[in-house]
C-alpha positions as CSV (number, residue, x, y, z in Angstrom):
1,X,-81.1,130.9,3.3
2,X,-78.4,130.1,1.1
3,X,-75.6,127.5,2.0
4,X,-71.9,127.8,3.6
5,X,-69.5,128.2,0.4
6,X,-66.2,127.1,1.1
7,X,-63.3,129.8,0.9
8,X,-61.9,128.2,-2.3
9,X,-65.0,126.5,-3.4
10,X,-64.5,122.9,-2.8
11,X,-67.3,120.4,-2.3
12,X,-68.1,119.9,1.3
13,X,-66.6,116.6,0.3
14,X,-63.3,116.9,-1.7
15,X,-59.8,117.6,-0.4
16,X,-57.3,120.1,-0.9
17,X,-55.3,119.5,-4.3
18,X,-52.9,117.2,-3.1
19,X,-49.2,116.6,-4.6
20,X,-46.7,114.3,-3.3
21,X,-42.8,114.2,-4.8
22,X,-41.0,111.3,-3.7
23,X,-36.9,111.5,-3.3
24,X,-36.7,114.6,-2.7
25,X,-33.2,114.5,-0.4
26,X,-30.2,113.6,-1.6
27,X,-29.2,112.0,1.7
28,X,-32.0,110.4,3.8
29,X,-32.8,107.4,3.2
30,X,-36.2,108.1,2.4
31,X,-37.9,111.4,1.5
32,X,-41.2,113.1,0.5
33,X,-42.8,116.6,0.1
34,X,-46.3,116.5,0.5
35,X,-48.4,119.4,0.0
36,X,-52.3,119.7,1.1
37,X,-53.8,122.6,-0.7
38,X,-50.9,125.7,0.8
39,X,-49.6,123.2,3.4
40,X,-46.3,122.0,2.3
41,X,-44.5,119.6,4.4
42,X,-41.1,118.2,4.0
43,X,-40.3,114.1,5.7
44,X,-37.2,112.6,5.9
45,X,-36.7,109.0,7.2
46,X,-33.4,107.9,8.5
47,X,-32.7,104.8,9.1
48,X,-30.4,103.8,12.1
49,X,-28.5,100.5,13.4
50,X,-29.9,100.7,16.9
51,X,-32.6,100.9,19.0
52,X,-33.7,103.2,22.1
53,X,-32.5,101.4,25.6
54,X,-35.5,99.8,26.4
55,X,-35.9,97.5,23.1
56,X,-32.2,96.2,23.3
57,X,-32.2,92.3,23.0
58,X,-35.7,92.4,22.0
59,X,-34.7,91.9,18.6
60,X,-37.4,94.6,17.0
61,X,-37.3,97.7,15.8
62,X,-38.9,101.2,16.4
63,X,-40.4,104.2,14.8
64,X,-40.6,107.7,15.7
65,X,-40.9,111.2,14.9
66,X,-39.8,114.8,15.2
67,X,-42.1,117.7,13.5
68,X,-40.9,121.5,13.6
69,X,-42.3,124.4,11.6
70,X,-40.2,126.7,10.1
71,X,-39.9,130.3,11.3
72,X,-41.6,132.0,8.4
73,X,-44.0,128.7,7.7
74,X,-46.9,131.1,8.8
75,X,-48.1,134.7,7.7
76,X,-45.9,136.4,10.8
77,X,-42.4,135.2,12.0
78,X,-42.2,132.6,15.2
79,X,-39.4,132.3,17.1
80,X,-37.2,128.8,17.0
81,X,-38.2,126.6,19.4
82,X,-34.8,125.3,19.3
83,X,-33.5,128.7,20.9
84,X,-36.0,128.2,23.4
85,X,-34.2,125.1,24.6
86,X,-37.3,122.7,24.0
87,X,-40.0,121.9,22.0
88,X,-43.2,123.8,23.3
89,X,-46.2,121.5,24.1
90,X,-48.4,121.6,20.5
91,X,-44.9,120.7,18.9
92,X,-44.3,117.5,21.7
93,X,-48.1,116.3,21.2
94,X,-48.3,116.3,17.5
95,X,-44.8,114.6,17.2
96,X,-45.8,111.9,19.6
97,X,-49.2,112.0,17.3
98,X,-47.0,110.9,14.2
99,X,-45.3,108.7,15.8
100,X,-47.9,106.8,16.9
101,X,-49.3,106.6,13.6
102,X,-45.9,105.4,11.7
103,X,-45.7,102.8,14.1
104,X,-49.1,101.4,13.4
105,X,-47.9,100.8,9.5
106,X,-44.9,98.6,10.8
107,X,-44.1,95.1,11.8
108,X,-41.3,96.0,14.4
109,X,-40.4,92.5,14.5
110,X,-39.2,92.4,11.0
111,X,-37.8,95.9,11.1
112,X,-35.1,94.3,13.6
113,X,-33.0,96.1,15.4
114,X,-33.1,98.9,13.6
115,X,-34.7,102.5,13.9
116,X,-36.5,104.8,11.8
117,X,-36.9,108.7,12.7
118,X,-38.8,110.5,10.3
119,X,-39.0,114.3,10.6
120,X,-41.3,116.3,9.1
121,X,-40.2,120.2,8.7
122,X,-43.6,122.1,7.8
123,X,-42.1,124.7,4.8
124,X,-45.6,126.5,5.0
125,X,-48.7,126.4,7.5
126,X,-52.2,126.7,6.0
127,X,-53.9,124.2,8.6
128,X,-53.6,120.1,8.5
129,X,-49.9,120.2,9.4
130,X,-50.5,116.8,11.1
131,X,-52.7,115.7,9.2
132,X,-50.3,116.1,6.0
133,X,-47.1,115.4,8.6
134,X,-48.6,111.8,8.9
135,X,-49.9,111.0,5.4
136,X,-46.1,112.3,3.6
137,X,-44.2,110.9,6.9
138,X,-45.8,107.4,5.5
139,X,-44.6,107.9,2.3
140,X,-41.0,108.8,3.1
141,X,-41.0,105.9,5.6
142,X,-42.1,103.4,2.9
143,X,-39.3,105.0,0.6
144,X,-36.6,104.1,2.9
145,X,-37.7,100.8,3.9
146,X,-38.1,100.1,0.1
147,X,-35.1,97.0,-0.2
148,X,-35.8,95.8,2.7
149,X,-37.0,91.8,2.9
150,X,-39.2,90.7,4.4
151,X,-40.8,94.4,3.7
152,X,-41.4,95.6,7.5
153,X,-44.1,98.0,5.7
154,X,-47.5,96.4,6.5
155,X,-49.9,99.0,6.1
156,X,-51.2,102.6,4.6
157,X,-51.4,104.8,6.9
158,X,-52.6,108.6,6.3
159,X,-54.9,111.1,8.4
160,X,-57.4,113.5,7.2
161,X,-59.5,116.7,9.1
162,X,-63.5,116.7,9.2
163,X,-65.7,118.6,10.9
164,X,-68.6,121.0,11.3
165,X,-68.5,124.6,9.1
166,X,-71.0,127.0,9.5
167,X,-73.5,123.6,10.2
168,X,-71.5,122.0,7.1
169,X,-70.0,118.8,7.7
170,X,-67.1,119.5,5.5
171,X,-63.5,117.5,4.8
172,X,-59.7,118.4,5.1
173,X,-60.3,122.1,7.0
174,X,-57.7,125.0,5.8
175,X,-56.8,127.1,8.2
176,X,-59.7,129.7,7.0
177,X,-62.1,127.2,8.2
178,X,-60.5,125.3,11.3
179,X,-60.2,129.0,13.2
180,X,-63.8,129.1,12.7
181,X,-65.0,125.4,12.9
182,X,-68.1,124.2,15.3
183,X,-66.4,121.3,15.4
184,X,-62.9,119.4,13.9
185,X,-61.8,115.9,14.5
186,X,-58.6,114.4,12.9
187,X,-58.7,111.2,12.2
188,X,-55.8,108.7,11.4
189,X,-56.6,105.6,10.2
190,X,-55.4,102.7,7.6
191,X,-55.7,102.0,4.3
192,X,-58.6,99.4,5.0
193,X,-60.2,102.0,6.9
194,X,-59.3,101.4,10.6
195,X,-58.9,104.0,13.1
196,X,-55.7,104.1,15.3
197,X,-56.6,107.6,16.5
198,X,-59.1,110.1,16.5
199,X,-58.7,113.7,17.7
200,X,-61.6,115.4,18.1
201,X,-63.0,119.3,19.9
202,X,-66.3,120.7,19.8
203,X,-65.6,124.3,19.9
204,X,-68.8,126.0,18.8
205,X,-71.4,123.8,20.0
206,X,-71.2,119.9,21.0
207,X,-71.7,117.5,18.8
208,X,-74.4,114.5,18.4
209,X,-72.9,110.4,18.3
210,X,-74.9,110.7,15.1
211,X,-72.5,114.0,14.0
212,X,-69.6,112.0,14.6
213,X,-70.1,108.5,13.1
214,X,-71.0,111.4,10.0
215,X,-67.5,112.9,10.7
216,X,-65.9,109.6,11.0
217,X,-67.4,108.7,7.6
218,X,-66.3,111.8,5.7
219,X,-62.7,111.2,7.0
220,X,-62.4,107.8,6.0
221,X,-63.3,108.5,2.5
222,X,-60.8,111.1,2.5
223,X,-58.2,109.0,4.1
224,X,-58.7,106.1,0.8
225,X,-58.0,109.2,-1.2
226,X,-55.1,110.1,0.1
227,X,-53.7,106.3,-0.1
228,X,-54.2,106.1,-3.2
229,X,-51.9,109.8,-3.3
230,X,-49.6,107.6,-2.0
231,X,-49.8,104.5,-4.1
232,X,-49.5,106.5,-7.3
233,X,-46.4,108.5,-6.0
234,X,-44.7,105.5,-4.8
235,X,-45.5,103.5,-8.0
């Protein structure tokens, strides 16, 4: 019986092509377009003189994000969730999911009192918005803390898809595969490989503890990949 073959013929193993521009806004303080494969996603970082009410006179900082996806991002029209009046619940989870990662690249303490919002506007949707909303969010979160001493920047951070194809383990799922996945886990995680979250569903069929330290595995690879993507862009 012959083997899955991957809709644009990767290795079970490799990752999308991935290109990351740094600077690419004239006014944020920081700024990247990251693209994984068709998913293009545009961060901006601004930096603000304040904090959120509950960190005043605690003398650190905070980080956090806002993710949106434009209208025509994806092969039919959605409708604004702005006109809708709130974010809907995918959008509120996978902001809160960036977030949370950014966070876990920063010394808040030597950020001060000081924030940093990054939003990341996904231009086009061809699965791994999250994935590439974390990774590029990183980049344009470093660019804008660039000056700053001591450098509040402590860690790579970036986030990769893995999971289970047609009983293929396989790495950083387009859309073509993550509709039709047994399984798919996204993992975020550092660039000395430790985890701050993992996001996992078996949809097809569960999955062994032996399937997922495999799935674990796979990601992390793919994660030193990517921060190495993000060394070379901001070198």
């Amino acid at each position: 019986m012959s083997r899955y073959t991957r809709p644009d013929g990767r290795g079970y193993d490799a990752l999308r092509p991935v290109r990351i521009e740094v600077g690419v806004s004239k006014f944020a303080e920081g700024s990247a377009r990251i693209s994984f494969g068709d998913t293009q996603v545009l961060c901006l970082a601004t930096v603000e003189e304040s904090v959120p009410r509950h960190l005043i006179g605690k003398d650190q900082g905070w980080v956090t994000a806002e993710y949106a996806m434009l209208p025509r991002s994806t092969p039919e029209r959605s409708r604004r969730e702005s006109l809708e009046g709130r974010p809907g619940g995918r959008t509120f989870e996978i902001q809160r999911l960036v977030g949370r990662a950014l966070r876990g690249a920063v010394d808040l303490k030597a950020l001060g009192s000081r924030s940093v919002i990054v939003d990341c506007e996904v231009l086009q949707a061809d699965g791994g918005t999250r994935t590439a909303a974390i990774t590029g969010g990183w980049v344009a979160l470093s660019h804008a803390l660039r000056h700053f001493t001591p450098k509040p920047v402590r860690r790579h951070v970036a986030a990769v898809s893995a999971g289970f194809v047609r009983g293929e383990l396989v790495l950083d799922l387009p859309y073509a595969e993550d509709s039709i996945a047994d399984a798919d886990v996204n993992v975020v995680a550092t660039g000395d490989g430790e985890l701050i979250e993992v996001q996992g569903t078996a949809e097809g069929r569960p999955f062994t503890k032996e399937d997922f330290d495999r799935v674990i595995d796979l990601a992390l690879r793919g994660v030193a990949q990517l921060v190495e993507a993000q060394r070379a862009a901001l070198a």
